[in-house]
C-alpha positions in Angstrom: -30.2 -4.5 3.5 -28.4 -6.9 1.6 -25.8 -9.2 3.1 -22.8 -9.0 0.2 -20.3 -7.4 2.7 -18.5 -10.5 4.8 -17.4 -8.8 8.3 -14.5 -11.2 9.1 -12.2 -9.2 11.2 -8.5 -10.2 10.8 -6.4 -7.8 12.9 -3.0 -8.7 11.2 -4.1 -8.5 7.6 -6.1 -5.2 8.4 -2.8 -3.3 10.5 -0.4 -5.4 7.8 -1.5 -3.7 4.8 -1.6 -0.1 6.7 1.5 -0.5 8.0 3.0 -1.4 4.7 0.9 1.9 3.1 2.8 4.0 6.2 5.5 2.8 5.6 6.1 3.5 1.7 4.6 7.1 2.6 7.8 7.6 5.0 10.0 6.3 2.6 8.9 8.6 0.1 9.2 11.5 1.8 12.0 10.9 3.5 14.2 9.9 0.6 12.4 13.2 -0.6 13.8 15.5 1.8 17.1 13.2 2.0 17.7 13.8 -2.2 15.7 17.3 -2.8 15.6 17.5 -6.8 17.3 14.7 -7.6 16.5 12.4 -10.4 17.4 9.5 -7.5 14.0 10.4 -5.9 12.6 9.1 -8.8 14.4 5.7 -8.8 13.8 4.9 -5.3 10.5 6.0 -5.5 9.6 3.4 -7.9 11.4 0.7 -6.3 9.4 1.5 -3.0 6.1 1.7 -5.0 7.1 -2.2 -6.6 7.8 -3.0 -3.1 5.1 -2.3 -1.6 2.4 -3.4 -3.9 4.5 -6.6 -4.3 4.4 -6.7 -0.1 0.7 -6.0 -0.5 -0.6 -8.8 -3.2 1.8 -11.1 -1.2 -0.7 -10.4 1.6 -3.5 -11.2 -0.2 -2.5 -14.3 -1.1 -0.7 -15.5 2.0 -3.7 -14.3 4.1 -6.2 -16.1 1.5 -8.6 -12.7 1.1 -11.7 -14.0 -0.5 -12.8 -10.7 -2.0 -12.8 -6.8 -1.5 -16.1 -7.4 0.1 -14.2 -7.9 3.4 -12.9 -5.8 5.6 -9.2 -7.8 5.3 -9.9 -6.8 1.4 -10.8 -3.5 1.7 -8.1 -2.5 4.2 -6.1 -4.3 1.1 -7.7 -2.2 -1.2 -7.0 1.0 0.1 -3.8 0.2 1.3 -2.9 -0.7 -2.9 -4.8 2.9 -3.7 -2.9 4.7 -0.8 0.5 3.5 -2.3 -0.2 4.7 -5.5 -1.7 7.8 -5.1 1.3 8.2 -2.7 3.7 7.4 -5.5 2.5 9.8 -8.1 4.5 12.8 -6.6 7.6 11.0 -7.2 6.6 10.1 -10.9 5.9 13.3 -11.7 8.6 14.9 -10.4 
């Protein structure tokens, strides 16, 4: 087995960049169900998405991730994947 995958457990990285995903995910539904078929949803959708990416390469940086072969840079990882994927509703709308 080969030992590429650093286990450095960092609690507040790891629950900063879920909570940011959870967040965005309630904003965008709530502003969804707050402006049904609006073309607002669209706008604040977008600024949430530039928020939270913005929030979540902060992190990176501030916490001084050395790769994605952490568990700080995957939570990081999928957080940044999470917030897109959660976005695309909202683009495509």
């Amino acid at each position: 087995m080969r030992d590429d995958f650093l286990n450095e457990l960092d609690w507040f990285t790891i629950t900063a960049a879920f909570t940011i995903w959870s967040v965005h995910f309630m904003l965008g539904w709530t502003v969804s169900v707050v402006f049904p078929g609006q073309s607002i949803v669209l706008w604040l959708g977008v600024a949430a998405t530039i928020a939270a990416l913005a929030l979540l390469a902060w992190l990176w940086r501030a916490r001084r991730v050395s790769s994605l072969r952490s568990v700080p840079g995957l939570a990081i990882g999928f957080a940044t994947l999470g917030t897109i994927f959660d976005s695309m509703p909202a683009l495509m709308a």
